[in-house]
N, C-alpha and C positions, 0 to 999 in steps of 0.2 A: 465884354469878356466875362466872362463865368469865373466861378470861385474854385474852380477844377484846379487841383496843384499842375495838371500835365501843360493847362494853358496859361497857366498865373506867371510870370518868369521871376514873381518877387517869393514862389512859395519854389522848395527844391521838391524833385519828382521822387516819389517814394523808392528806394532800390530794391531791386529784387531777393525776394526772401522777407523781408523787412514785415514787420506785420504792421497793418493797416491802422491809419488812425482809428483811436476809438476802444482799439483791440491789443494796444500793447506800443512800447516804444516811448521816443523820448516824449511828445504829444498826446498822448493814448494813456488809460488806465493799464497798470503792470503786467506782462504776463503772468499766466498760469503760474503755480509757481509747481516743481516737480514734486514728486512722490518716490522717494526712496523705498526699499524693500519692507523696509521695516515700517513706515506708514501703510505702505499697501499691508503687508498682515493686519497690522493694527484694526485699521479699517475695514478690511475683509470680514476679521473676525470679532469686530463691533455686531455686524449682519446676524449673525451665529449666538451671541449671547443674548440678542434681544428676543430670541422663538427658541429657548432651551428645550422642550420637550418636541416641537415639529422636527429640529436638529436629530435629538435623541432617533426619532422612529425612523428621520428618512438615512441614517444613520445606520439603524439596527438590519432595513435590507440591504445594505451592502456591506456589512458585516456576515449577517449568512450567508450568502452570497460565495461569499472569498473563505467563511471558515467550511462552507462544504466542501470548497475545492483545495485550501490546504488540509482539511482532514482525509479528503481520500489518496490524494498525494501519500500522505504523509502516512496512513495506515498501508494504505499498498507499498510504500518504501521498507514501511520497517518490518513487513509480512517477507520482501524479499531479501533483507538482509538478515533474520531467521534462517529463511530458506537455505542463502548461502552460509552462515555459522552450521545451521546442520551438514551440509555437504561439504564441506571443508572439515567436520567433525568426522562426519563418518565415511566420506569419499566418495568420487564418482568413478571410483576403478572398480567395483565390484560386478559383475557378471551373473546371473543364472543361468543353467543349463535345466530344462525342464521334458521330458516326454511329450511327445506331438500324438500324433496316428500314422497308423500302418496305412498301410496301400487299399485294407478292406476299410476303413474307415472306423478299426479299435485304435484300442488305447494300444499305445506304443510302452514299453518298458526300458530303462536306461539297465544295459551291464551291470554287472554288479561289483567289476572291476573301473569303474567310471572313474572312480575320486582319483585315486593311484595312477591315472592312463594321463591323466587331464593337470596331474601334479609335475608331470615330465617335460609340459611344454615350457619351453623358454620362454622369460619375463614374469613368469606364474610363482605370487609371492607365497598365497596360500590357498588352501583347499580342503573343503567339507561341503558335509551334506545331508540329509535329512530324507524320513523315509515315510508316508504317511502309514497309518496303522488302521486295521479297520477294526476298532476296538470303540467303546465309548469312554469318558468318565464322568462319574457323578458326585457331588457329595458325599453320597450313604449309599450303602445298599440295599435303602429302602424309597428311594425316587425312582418312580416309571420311569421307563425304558425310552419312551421318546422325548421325556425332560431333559434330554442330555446340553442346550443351551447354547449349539454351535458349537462346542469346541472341537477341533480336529486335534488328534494323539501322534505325536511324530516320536520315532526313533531319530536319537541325534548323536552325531558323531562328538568326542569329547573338544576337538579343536574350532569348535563352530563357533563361539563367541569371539575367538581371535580374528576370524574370517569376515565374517557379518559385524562384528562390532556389536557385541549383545554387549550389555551390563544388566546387573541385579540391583534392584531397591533393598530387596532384605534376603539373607543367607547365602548362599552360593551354588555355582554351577556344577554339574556332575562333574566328577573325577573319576581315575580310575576304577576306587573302590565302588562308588556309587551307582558308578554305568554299569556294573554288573546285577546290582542289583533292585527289589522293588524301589525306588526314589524316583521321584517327577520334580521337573521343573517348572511351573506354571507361568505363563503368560501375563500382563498386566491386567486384562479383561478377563480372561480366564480367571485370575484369583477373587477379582470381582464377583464374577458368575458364580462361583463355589462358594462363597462366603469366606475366603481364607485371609486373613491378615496377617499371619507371621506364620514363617515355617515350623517343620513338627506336628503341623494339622495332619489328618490321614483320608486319605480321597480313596474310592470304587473305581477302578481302572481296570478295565479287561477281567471284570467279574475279581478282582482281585484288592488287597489292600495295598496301596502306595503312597509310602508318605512324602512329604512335600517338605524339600531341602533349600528352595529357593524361590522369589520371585523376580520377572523379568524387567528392564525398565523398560514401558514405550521406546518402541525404534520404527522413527520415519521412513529409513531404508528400505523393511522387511518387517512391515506394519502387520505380513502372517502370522507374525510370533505373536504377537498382542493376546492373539484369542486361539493361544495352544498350549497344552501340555507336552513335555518332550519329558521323554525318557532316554535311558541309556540304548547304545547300540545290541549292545550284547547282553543286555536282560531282555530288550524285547523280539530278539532269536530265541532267546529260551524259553520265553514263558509266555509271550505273545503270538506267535506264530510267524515273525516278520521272515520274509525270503529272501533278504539281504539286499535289494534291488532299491536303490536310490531314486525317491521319486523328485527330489530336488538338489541341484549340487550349485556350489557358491562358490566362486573362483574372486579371488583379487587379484588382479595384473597389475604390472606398473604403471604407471600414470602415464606415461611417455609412447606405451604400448597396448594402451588396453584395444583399438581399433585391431591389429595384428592380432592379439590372442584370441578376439571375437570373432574373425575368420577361421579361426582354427580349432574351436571347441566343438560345433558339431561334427568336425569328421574324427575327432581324436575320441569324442565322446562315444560315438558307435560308427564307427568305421565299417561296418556292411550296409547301414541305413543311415546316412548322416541327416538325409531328408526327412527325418521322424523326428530330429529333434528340434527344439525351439531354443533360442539362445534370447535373453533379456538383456538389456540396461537398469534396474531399478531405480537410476537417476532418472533416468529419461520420463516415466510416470512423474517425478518431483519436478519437471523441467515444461511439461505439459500442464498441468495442474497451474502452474506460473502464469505459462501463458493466456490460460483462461481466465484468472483471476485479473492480466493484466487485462482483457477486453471486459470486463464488467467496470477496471476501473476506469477505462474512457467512457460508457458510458455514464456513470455515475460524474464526470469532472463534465458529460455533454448536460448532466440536469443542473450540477452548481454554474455553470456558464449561463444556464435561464435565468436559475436565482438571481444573479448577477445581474442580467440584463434588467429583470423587474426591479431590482437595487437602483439601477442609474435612470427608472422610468421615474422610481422617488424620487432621486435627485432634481429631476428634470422640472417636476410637478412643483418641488419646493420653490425652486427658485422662480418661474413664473409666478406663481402667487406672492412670493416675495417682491419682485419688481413693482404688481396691479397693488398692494399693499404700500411701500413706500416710493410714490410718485410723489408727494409732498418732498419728500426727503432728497430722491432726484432732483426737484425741478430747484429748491434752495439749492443744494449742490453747485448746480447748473448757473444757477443768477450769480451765486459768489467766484464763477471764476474757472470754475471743474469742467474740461473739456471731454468732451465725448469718449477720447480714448481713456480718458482717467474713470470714467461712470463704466466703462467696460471690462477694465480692469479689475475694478471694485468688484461685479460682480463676478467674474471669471474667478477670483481668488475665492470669494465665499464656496463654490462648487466645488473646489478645487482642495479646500479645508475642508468641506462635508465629506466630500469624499474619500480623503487623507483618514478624517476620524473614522469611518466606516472599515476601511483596507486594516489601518494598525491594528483597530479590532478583532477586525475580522481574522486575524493573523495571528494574533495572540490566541482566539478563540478557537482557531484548528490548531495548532499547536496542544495546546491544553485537551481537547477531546484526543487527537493522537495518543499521547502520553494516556489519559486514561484506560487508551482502547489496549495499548502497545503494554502498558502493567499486567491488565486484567489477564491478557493472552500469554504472558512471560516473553514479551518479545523486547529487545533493542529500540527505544523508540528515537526515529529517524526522520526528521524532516528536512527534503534539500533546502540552502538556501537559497536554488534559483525558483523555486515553488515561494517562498519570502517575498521574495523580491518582486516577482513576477505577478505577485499577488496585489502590492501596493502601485507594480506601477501599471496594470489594468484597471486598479479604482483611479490612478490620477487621470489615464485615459476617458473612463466612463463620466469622470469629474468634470473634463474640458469640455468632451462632446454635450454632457447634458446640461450645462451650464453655459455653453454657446447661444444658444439661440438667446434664452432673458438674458444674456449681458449685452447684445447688439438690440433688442427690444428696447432696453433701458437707456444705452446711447442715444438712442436715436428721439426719443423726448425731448420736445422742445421744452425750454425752462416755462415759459407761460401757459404751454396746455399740461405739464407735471403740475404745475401750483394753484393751476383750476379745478384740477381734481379730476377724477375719472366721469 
């Protein structure tokens, strides 16, 4: 009879489950003993403080990585909520009515009753309009003739700022008295281009002097204005030649209505040729522009996604060398008791903490360039927190996957060829 417990009947038969003599149990050296949460960090992040500077760099690609991708998030969010404070500011009810071409293929002319025809339609809050001039202006009247620096001269009606949403930085908009007579209001670019910094300057307009009672603030809306000088209606009848014929008209409709009143301003506008006119959106331009800006920023979140990926190739590289590095440390590990899933765990956590430090990083670091970007531009700076989020738990992802392979490498050492050395 053999010394087998199954054939012995003075030894009792092992039950199942039971672990094996040798390996545990009342005859056997102790089981494994467990690893709570708090040792596995411990010991994970033992791994991480003995290679502080390899940590740091494999560290710092998955921190670009994730701050490219929270910073274009986070600058394209707060680009769009801009966007929306301006149109919320200045409205998406506004309208242009503008001249098209005739049937021979000229320039088509709006009525000269347009604004008043176009003021009658129902839901129509208000209405103005502007007329271009074919005049120049200059500084002096001693700048060449075709130094005139882009600016276009419009006749403007005195209710046009309520309409359009103008504001002034310094002095103010014609008034009655004003609109009669020589006074300009200059554009933001415009007063740039003239050299004018505060009103009371005197500018060469229509071979004439005109002085300057205002300037305009940049307006997103009707970005035209930017680079115009506008005069009065009825001084530029009388001293400029104007025909009274409205080259642009600016309608706001109700919010509720603007789609209805946009049906109905080319025929009200010129009702023999409704076909010559051209009716806008000015949103719509701010509403495109978005959308372009939003496909640059998938591109730009498809190149920090590469980053990224080169982030967890570091990962991946660290921890191999880490493993072929402490084999000695395995295979003790291993002699004192440490089972294979305990050696896997161990390194799964180390990747898993490289990668943690990389993402928080990384997160703080787009964060912080946003904010820089979103100051310098005067914008809201805005970062979602599912771009946060979303950001730490693709490094813990990138953490697992690249730290899978050396932590199954590492289990699977046996303790006497770990402590023989590589």
């Amino acid at each position: 009879m053999t010394g087998d417990a199954a054939t012995r009947p003075d030894l009792p038969a092992t039950p199942p489950g039971a672990p094996p003599p040798g390996r545990g149990g009342d005859e056997g050296e102790a089981a494994p003993a467990r690893l709570g949460p708090r040792d596995v960090l411990r010991v994970g992040a033992a791994g991480l403080r003995a290679r502080p500077l390899r940590v740091f760099l494999s560290a710092l690609g998955i921190a670009i990585g994730i701050a490219a991708m929270i910073g274009v998030v986070g600058i394209s969010t707060s680009s769009r909520a801009q966007l929306q404070a301006t149109l919320d500011r200045l409205g998406t009810n506004l309208l242009t009515v503008a001249p098209g071409r005739d049937f021979f293929g000229d320039d088509a002319k709006l009525p000269v009753d347009t604004v008043p025809m176009i003021s009658r339609i129902e839901h129509v809050r208000s209405v103005s309009g502007t007329g271009k001039l074919d005049v120049k202006v200059y500084r002096n009247d001693r700048i060449p003739e075709g130094e005139s620096g882009g600016i276009s001269v419009l006749a403007a009606r005195l209710d046009l700022p309520r309409t359009v949403g103008l504001g002034t930085v310094a002095g103010r908009w014609l008034n009655a008295g004003t609109g009669r007579y020589p006074a300009v209001v200059l554009g933001s670019a415009s007063a740039d281009r003239l050299g004018v910094a505060a009103p009371g300057a005197q500018v060469w307009l229509g071979s004439q002097w005109f002085t300057v009672v205002g300037i305009l603030a940049p307006n997103d809306l009707a970005p035209e204005f930017d680079s115009a000088a506008l005069v009065g209606w009825d001084v530029a009848a009388a001293r400029l030649g104007f025909d009274g014929h409205p080259t642009t008209v600016y309608t706001r409709a109700e919010k509720d209505a603007v789609e209805d009143v946009r049906e109905l301003l080319a025929a009200t506008a010129n009702p023999r040729s409704p076909n010559e006119i051209e009716v806008s959106r000015p949103s719509d331009a701010l509403a495109a522009e978005n959308a372009t800006d939003e496909a640059f920023t998938g591109l730009l979140l498809g190149l920090g996604g590469v980053a990224l990926l080169v982030g967890g190739v570091g990962v991946a590289n660290t921890m191999v060398i880490s493993v072929l590095e402490r084999r000695a440390e395995i295979g003790l590990r291993r002699s004192l008791g440490a089972t294979r899933g305990q050696i896997r765990l161990q390194f799964l956590t180390e990747s898993q903490l490289l990668a943690a430090l990389g993402g928080v990083g990384g997160v703080a670091l787009g964060i912080a360039v946003t904010a820089v970007f979103a100051v310098t531009q005067g914008w809201p700076t805005v970062v979602p927190p599912w771009a946060m989020a979303g950001g730490v738990g693709a490094t813990l992802v990138i953490g697992g996957v690249a730290g899978l392979y050396p932590a199954i490498r590492a289990a699977r050492l046996a303790p006497t060829e770990a402590l023989s050395g590589p």
